[in-house]
PADREN-665126 format. One line per 4 residues: number of its first residue (from 1); for each residue x, y, z of N, C-alpha, C, CB. Coordinates in nm, 3 decimals, padded with zeros to 5 digits, always signed. Glycine has a CB too. Layout:
<rs>
NUM> X/Y/Z/X/Y/Z/X/Y/Z/X/Y/Z; ...
</rs>
This chain:
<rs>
1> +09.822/+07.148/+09.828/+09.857/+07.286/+09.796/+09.805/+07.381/+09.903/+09.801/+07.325/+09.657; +09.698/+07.359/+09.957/+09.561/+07.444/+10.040/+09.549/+07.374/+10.137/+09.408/+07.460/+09.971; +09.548/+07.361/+10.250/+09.489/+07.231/+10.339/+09.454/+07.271/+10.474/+09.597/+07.106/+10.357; +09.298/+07.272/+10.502/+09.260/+07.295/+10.617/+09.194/+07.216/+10.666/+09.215/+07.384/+10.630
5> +09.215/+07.210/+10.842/+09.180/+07.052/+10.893/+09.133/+07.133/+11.056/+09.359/+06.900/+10.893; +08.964/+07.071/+11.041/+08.928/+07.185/+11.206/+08.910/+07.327/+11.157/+09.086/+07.200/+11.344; +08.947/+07.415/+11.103/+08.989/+07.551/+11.107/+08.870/+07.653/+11.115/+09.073/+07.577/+10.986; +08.910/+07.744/+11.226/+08.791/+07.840/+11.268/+08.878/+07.968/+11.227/+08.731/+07.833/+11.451
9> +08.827/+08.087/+11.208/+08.866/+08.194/+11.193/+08.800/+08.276/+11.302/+08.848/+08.230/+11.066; +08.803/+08.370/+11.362/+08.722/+08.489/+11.436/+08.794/+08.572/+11.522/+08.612/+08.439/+11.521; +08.727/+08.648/+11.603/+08.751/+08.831/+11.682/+08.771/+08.823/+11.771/+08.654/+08.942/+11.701; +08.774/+08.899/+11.880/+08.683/+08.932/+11.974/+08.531/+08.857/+12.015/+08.665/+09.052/+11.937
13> +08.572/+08.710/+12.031/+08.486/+08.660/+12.053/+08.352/+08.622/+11.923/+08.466/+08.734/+12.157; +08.386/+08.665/+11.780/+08.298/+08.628/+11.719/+08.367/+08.559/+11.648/+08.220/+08.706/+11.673; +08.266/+08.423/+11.596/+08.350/+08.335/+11.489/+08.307/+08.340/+11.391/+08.368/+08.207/+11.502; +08.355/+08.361/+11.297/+08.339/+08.450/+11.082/+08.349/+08.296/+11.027/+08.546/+08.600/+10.980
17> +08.418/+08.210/+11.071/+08.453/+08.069/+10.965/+08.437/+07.961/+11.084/+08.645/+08.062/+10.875; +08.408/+07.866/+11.043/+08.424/+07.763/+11.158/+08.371/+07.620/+11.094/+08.329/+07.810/+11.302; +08.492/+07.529/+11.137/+08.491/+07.407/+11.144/+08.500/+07.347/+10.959/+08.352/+07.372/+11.240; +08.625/+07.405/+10.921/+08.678/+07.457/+10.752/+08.795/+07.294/+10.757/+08.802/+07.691/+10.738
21> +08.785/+07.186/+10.688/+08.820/+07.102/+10.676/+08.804/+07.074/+10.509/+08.769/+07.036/+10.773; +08.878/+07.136/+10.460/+08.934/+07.107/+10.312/+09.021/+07.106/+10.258/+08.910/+07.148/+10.242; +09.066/+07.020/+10.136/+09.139/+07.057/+10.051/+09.155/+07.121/+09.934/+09.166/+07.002/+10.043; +09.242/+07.201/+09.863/+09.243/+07.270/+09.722/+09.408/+07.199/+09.680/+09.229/+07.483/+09.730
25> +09.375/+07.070/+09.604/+09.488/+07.008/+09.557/+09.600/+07.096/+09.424/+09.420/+06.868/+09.503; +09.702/+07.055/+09.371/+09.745/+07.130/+09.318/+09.700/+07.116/+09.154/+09.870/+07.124/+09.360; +09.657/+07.209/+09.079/+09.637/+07.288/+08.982/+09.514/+07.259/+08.969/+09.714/+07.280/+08.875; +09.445/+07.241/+09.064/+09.303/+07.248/+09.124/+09.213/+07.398/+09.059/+09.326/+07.258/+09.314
29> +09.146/+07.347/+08.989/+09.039/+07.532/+08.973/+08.916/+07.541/+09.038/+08.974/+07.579/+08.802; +08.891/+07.620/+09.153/+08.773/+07.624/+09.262/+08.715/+07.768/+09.201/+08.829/+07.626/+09.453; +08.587/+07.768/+09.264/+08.555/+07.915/+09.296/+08.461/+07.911/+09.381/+08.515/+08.002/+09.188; +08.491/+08.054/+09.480/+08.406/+08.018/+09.577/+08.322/+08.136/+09.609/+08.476/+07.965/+09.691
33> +08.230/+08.076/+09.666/+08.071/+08.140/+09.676/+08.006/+08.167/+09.784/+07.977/+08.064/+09.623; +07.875/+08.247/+09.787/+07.846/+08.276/+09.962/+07.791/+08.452/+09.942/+08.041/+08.258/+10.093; +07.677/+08.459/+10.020/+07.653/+08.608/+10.020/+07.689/+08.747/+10.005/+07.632/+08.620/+10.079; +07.646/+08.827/+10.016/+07.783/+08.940/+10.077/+07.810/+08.959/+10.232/+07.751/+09.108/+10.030
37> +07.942/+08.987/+10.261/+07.948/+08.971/+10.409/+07.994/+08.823/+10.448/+07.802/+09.004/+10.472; +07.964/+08.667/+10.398/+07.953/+08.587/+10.420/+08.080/+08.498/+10.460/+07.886/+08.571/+10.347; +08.178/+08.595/+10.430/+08.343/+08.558/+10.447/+08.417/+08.519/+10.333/+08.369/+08.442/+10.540; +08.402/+08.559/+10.213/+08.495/+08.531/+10.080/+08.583/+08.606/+10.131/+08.452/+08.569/+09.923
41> +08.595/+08.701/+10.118/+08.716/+08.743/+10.158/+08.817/+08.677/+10.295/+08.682/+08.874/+10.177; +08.757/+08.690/+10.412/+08.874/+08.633/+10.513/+08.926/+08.499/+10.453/+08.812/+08.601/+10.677; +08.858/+08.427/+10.419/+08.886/+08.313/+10.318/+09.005/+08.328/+10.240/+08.778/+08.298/+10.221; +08.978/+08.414/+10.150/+09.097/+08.403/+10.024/+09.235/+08.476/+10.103/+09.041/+08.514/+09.850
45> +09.148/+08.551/+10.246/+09.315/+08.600/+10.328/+09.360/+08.483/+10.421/+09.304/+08.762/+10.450; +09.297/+08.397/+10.446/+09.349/+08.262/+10.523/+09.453/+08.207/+10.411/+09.210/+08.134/+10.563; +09.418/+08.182/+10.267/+09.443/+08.139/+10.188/+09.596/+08.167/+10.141/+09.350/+08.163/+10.126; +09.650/+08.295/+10.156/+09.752/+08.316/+10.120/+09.818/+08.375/+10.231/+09.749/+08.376/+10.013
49> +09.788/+08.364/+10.375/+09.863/+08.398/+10.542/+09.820/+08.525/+10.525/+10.055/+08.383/+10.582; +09.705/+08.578/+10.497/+09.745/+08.729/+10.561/+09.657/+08.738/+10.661/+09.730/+08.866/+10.464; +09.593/+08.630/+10.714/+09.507/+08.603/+10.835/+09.561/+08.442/+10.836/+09.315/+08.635/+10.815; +09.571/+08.433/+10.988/+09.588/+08.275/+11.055/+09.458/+08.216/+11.145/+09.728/+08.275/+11.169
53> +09.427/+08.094/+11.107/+09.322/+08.064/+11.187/+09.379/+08.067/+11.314/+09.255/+07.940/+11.156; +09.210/+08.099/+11.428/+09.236/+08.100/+11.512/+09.241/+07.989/+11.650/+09.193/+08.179/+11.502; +09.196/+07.884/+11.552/+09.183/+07.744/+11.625/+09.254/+07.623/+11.470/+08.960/+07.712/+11.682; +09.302/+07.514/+11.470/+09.280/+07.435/+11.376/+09.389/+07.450/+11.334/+09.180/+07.446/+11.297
57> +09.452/+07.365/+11.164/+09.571/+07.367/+11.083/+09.513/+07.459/+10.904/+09.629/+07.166/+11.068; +09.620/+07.516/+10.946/+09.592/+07.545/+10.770/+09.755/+07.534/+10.718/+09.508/+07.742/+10.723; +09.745/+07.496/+10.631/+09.906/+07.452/+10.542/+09.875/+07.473/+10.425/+09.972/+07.289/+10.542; +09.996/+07.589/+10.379/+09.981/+07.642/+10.170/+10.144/+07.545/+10.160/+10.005/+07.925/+10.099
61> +10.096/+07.502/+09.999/+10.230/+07.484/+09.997/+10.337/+07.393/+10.066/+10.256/+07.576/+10.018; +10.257/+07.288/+10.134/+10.313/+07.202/+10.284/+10.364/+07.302/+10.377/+10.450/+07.086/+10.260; +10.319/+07.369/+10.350/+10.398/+07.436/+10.548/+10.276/+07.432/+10.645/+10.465/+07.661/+10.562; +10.264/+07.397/+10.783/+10.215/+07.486/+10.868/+10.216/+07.600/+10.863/+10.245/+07.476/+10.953
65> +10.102/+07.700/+10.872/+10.156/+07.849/+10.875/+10.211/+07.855/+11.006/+10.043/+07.971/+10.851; +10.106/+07.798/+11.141/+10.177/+07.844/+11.279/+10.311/+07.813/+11.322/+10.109/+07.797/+11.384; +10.387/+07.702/+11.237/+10.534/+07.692/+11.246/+10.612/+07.815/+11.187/+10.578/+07.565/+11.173; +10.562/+07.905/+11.098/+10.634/+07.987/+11.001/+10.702/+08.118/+11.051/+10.542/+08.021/+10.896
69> +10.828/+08.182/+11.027/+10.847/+08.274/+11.087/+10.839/+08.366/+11.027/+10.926/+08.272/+11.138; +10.801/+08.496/+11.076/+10.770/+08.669/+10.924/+10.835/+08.604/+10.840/+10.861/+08.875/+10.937; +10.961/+08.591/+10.839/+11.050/+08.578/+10.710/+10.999/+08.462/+10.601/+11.207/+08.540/+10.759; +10.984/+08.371/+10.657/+10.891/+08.223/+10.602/+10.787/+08.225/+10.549/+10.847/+08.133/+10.690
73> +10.737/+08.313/+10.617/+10.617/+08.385/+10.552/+10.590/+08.465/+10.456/+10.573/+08.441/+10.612; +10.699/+08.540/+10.456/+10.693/+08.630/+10.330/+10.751/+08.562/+10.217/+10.766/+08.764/+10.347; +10.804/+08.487/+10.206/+10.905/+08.377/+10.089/+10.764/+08.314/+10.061/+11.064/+08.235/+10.164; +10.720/+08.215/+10.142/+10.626/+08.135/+10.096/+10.482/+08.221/+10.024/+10.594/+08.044/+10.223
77> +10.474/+08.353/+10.066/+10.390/+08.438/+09.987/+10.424/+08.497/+09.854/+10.364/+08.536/+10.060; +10.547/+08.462/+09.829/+10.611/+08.496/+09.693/+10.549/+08.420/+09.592/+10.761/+08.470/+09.686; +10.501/+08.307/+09.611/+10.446/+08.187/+09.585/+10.327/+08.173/+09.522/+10.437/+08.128/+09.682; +10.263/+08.304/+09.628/+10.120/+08.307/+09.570/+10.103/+08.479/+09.497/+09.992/+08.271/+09.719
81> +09.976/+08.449/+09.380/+09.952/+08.625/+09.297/+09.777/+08.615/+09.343/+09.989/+08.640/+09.044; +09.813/+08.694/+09.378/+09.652/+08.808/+09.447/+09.553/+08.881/+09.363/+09.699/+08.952/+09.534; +09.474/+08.887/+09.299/+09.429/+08.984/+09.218/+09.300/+09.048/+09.316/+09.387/+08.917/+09.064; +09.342/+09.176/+09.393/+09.258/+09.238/+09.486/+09.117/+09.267/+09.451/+09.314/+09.351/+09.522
85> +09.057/+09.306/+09.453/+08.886/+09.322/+09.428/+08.896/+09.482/+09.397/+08.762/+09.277/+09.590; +08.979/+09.573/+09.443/+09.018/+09.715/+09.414/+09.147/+09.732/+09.327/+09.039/+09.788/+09.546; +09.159/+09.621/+09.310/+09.306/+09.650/+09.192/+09.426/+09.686/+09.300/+09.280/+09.822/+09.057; +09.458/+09.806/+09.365/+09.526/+09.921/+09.442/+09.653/+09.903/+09.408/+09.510/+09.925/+09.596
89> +09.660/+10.007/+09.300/+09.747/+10.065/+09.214/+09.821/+10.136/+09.286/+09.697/+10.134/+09.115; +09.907/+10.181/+09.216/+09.989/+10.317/+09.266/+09.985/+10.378/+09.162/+10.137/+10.314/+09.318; +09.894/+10.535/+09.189/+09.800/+10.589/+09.085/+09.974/+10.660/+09.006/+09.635/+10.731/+09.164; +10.092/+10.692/+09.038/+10.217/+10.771/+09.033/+10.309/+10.629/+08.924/+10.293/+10.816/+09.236
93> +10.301/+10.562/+08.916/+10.373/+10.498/+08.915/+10.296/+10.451/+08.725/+10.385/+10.407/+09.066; +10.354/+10.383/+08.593/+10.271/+10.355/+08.521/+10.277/+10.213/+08.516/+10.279/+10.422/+08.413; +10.174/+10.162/+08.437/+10.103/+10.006/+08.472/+10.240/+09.935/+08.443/+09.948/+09.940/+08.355; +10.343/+09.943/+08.362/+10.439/+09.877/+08.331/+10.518/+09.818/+08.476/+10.516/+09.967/+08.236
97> +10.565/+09.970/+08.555/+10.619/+09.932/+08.693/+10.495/+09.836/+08.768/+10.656/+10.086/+08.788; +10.411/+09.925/+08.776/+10.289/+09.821/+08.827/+10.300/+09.709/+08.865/+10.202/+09.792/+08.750; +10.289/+09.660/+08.723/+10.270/+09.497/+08.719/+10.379/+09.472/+08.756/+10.237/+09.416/+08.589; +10.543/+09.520/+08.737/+10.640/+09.466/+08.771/+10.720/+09.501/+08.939/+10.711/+09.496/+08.654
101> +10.575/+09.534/+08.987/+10.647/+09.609/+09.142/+10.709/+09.434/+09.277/+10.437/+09.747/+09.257; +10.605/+09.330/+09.234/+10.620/+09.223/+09.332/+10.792/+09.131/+09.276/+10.449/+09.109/+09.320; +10.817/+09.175/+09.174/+10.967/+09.149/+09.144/+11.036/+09.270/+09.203/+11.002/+09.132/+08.979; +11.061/+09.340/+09.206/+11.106/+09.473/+09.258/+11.110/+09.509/+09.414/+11.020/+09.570/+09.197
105> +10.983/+09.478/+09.502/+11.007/+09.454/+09.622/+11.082/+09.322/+09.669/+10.894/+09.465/+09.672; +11.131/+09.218/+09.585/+11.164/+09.078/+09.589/+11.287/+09.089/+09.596/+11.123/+08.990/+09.485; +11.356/+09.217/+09.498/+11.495/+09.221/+09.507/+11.560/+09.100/+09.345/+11.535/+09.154/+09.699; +11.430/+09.113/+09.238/+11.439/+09.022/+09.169/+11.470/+09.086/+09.027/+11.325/+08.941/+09.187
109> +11.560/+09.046/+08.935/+11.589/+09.113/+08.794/+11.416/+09.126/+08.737/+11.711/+08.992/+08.675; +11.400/+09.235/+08.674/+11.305/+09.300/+08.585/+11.324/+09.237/+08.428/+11.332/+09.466/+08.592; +11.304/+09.164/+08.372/+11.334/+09.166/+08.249/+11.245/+09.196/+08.141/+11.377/+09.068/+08.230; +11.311/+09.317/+08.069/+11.180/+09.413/+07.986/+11.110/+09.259/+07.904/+11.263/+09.579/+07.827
113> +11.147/+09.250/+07.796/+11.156/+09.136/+07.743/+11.018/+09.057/+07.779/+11.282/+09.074/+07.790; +11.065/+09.011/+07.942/+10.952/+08.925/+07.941/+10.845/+08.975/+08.019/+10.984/+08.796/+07.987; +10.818/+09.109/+08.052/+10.679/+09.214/+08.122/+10.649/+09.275/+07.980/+10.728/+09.367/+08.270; +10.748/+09.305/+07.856/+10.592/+09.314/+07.770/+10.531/+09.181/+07.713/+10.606/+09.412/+07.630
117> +10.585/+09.046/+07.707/+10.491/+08.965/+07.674/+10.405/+08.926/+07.751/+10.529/+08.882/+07.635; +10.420/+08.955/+07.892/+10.324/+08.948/+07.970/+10.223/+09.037/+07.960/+10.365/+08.949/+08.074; +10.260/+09.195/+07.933/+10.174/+09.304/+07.942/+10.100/+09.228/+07.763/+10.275/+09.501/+07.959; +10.149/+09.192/+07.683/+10.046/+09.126/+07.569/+09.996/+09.034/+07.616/+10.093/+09.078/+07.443
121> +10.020/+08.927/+07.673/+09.917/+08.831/+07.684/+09.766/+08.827/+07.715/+09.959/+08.768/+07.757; +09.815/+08.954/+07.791/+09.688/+09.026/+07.907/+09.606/+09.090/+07.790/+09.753/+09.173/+08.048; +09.662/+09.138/+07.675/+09.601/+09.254/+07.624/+09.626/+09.372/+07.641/+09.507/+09.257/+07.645; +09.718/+09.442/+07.714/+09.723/+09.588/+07.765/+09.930/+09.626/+07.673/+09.703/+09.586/+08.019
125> +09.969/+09.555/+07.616/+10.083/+09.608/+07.592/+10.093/+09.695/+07.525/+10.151/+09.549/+07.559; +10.017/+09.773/+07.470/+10.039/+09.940/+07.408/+09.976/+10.030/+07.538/+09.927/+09.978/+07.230; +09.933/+09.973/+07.672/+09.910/+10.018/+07.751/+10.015/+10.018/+07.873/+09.807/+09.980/+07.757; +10.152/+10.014/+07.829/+10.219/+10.021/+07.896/+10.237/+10.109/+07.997/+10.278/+10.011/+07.845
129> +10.270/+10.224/+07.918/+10.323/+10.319/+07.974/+10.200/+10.479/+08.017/+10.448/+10.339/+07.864; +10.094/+10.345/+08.052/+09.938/+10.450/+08.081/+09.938/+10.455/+08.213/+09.769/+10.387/+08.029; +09.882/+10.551/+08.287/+09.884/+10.548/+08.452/+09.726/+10.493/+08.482/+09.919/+10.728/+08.532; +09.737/+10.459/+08.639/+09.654/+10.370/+08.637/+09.517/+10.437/+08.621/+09.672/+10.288/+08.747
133> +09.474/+10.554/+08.651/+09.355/+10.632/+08.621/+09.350/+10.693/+08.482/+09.342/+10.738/+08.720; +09.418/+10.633/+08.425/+09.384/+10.643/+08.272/+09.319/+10.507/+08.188/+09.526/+10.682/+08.201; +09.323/+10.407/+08.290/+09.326/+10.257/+08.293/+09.099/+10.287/+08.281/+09.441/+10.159/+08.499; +09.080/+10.192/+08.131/+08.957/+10.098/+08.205/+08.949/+10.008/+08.362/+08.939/+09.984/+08.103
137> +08.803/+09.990/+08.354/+08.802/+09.896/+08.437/+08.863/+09.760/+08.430/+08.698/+09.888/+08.454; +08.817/+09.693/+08.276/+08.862/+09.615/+08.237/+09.019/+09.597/+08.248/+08.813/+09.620/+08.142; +09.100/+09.731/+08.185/+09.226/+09.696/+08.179/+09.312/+09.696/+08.309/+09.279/+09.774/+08.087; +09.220/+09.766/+08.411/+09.297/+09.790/+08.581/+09.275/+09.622/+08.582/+09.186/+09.916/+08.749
141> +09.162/+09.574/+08.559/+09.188/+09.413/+08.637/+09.271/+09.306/+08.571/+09.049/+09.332/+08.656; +09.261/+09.379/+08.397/+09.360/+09.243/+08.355/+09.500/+09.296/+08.375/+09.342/+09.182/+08.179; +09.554/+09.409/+08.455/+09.673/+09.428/+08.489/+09.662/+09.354/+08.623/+09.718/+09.574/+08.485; +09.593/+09.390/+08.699/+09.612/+09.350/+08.822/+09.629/+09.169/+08.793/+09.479/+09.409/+08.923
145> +09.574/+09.162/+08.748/+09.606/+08.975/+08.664/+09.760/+08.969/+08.644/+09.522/+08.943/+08.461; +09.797/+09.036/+08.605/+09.906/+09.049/+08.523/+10.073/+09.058/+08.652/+09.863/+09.213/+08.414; +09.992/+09.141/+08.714/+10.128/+09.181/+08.888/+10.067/+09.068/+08.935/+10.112/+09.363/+09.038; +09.935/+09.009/+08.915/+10.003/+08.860/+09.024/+10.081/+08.764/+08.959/+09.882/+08.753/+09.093
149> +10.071/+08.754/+08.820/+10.176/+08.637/+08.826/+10.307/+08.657/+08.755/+10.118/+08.512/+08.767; +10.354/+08.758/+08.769/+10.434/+08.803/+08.711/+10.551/+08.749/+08.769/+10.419/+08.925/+08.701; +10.552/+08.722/+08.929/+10.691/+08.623/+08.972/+10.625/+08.475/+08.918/+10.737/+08.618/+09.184; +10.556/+08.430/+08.868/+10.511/+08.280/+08.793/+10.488/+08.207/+08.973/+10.688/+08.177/+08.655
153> +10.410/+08.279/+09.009/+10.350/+08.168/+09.190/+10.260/+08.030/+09.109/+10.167/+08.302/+09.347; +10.282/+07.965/+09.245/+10.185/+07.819/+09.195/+10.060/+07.849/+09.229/+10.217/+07.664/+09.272; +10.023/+07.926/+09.296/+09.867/+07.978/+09.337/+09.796/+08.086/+09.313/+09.850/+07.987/+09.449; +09.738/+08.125/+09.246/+09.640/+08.258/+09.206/+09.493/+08.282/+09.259/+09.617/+08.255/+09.053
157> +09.483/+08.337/+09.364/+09.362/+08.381/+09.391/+09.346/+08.516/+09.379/+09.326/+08.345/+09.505; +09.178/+08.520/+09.346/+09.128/+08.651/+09.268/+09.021/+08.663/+09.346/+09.094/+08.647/+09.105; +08.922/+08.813/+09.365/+08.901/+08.841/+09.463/+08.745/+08.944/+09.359/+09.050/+08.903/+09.563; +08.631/+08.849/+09.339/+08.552/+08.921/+09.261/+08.605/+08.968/+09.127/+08.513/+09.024/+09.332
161> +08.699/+08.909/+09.084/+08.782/+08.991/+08.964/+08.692/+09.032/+08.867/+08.896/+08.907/+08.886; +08.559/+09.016/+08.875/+08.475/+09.004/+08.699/+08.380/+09.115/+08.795/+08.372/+08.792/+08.608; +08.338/+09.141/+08.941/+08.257/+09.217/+08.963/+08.222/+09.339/+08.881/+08.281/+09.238/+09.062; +08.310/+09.422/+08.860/+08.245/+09.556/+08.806/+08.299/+09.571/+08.624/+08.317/+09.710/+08.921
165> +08.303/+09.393/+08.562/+08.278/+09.383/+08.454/+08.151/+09.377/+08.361/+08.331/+09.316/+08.450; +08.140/+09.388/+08.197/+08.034/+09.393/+08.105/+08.085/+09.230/+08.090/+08.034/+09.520/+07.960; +07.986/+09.127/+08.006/+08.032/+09.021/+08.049/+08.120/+08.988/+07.943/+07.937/+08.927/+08.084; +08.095/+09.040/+07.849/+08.231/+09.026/+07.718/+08.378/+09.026/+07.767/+08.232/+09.168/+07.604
169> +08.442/+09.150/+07.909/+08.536/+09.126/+07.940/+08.517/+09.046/+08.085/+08.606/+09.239/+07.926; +08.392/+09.003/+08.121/+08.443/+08.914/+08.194/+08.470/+08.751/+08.162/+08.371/+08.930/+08.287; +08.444/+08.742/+08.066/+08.465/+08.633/+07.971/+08.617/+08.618/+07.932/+08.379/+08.659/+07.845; +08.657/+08.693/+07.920/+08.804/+08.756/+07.846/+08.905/+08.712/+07.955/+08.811/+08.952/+07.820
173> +08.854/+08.777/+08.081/+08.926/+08.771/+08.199/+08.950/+08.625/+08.238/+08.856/+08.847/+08.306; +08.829/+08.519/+08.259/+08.794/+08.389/+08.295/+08.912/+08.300/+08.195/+08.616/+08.359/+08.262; +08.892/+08.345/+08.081/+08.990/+08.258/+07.955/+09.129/+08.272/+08.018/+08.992/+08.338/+07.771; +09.143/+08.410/+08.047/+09.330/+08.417/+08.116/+09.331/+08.369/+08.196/+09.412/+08.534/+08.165
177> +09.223/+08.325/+08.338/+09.251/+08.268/+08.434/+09.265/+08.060/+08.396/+09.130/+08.333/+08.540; +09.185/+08.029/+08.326/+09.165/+07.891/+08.237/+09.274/+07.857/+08.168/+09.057/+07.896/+08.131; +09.359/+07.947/+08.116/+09.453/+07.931/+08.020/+09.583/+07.913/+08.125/+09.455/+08.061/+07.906; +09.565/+08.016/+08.211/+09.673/+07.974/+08.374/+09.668/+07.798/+08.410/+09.577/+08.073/+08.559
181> +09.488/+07.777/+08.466/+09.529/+07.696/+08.497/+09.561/+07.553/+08.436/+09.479/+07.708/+08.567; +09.532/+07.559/+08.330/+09.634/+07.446/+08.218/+09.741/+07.452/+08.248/+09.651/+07.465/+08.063; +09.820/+07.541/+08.262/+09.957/+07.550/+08.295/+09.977/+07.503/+08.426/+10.007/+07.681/+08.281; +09.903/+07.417/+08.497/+09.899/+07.391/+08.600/+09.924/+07.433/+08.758/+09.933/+07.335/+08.571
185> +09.885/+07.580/+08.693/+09.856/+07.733/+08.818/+09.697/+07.651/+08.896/+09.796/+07.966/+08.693; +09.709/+07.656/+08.996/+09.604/+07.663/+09.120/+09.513/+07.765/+09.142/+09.666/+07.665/+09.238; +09.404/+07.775/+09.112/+09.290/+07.909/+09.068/+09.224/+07.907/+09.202/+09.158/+07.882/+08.917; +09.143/+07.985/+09.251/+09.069/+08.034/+09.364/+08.998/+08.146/+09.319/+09.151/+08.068/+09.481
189> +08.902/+08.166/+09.269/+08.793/+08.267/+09.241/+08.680/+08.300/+09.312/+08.747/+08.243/+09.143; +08.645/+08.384/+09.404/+08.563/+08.431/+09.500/+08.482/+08.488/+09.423/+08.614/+08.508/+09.600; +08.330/+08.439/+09.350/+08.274/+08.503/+09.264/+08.110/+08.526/+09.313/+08.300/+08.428/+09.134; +08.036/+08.595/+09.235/+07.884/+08.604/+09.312/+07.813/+08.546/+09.185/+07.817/+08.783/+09.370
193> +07.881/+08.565/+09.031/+07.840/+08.567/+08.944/+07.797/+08.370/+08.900/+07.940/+08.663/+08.871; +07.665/+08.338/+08.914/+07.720/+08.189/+08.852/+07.713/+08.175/+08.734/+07.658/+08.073/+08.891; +07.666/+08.292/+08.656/+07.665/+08.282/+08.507/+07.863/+08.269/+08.459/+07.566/+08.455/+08.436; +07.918/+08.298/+08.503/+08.041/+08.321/+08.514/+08.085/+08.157/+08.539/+08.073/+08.437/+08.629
197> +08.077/+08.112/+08.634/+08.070/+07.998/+08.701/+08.022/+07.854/+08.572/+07.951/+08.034/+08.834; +07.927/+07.879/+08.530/+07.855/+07.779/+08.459/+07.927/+07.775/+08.377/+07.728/+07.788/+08.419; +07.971/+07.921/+08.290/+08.072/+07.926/+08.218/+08.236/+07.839/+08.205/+08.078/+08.038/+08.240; +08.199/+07.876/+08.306/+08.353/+07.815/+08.316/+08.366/+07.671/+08.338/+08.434/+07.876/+08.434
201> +08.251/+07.601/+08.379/+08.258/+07.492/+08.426/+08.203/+07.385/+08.270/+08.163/+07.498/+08.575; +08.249/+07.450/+08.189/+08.192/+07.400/+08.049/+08.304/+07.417/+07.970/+08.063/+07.479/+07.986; +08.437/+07.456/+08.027/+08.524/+07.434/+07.975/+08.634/+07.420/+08.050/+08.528/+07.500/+07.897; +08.641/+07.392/+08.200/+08.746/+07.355/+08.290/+08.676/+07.244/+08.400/+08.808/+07.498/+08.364
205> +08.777/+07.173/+08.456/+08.716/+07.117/+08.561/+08.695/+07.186/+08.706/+08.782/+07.010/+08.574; +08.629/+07.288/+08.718/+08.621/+07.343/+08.812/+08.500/+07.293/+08.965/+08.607/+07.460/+08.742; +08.588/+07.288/+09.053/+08.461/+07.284/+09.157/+08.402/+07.369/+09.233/+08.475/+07.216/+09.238; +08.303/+07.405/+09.299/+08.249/+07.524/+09.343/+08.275/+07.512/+09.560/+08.049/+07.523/+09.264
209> +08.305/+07.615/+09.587/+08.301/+07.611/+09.722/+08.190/+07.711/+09.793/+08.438/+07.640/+09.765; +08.102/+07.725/+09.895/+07.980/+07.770/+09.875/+08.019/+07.782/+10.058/+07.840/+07.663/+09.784; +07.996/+07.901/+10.100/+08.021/+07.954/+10.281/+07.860/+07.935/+10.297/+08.098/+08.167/+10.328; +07.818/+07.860/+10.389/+07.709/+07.905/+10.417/+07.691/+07.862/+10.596/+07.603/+07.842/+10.304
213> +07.630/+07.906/+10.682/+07.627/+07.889/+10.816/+07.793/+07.959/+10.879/+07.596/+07.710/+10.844; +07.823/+07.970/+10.815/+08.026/+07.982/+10.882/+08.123/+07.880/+10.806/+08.056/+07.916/+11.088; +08.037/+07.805/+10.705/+08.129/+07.656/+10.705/+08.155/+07.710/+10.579/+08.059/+07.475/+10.722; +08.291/+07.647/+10.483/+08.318/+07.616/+10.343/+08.327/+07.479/+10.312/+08.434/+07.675/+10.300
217> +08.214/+07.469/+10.202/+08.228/+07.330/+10.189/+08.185/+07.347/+09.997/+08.104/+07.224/+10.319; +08.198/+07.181/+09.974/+08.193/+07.128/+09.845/+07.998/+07.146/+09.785/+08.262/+06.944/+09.865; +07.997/+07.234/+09.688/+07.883/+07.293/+09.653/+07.853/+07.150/+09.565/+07.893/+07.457/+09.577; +07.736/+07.144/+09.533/+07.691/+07.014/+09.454/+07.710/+07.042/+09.310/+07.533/+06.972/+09.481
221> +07.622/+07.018/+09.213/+07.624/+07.017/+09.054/+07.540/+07.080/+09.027/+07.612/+06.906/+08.978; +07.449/+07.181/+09.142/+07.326/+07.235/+09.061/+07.338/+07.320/+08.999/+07.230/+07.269/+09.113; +07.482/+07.426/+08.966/+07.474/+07.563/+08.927/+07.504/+07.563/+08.757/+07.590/+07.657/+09.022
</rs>
């Protein structure tokens, strides 16, 4: 599903990731770990092309990315749902379009029907028609949950999603992501929290990925 072999990331001469040789098989549930600063993020943007390594292979989905053309690229990103670490709404617009904007830039039928059972699954369907600064915290992220998989991608990565949660809804949140990946959705969680983590690992098979020196690798059983 995920597959990196060699793979360095870096600048202007500085290297952020290096020597990234893994896999994330399909309906695989990871989460991954590492300081602040430590590269979760360029990570989860390698993860879905919005950064290409700069040495090495990375392949979503069996593709090479460096074979891929814009256009290839953007199809095969259809693929994957994002849940940003800032939500970034469009404060004009209400959560209903929201969630339903990555069908809409797709050029894809809207069907009411099935965005409010989505907007229920989440919990927010009497929160339809709320704008997004009328939105909890809670409910900005289980929408933002909600616009990633709303085209149904095989891959979901989330980006701190529980950070600026109480842990009751970050509990809440973890179950929608668990309940995904039964459905045999591909999880990626960039988390700091291991209480979160332990959690989860007591009711999914999850493995932990842990950045430390530049490298991502397979965290042990201690957490």
């Amino acid at each position: 599903m995920i597959e990196l072999r060699d793979a360095v990331y870096g600048y202007t001469g500085k290297v952020l990731l290096s020597g990234i040789s893994l896999t994330l098989p399909p309906g695989s549930f990871h989460f991954l770990t590492g300081p602040s600063g430590s590269g979760k993020t360029t990570f989860l943007k390698l993860c879905y092309g919005e950064l290409r390594p700069t040495s090495g292979v990375l392949s979503i989905l069996g593709e090479d990315l460096s074979r891929l053309t814009r256009d290839q690229m953007a199809v095969m990103r259809r693929r994957i749902g994002v849940v940003h670490q800032d939500c970034e709404f469009l404060d004009h617009l209400p959560l209903a379009e929201n969630v339903a904007l990555p069908l809409i830039l797709a050029d894809r039928p809207v069907a009411e029907g099935d965005l409010t059972e989505l907007l229920a699954w989440v919990g927010l369907r009497s929160r339809a028609s709320a704008f997004p600064p009328e939105l909890s915290g809670g409910e900005r992220q289980r929408g933002a949950l909600a616009r990633a998989i709303v085209a149904a991608p095989d891959i979901i990565l989330a980006d701190e999603p529980t950070g600026n949660l109480d842990w009751e809804m970050s509990q809440r949140l973890l179950s929608l992501l668990i309940e995904l990946n039964r459905m045999g959705k591909t999880i990626l969680v960039a988390t700091h929290d291991l209480n979160l983590i332990r959690t989860a690992k007591s009711q999914v098979a999850a493995r932990v990925l842990r950045i430390k020196d530049r490298q991502v690798q397979l965290a042990g059983a201690d957490l």
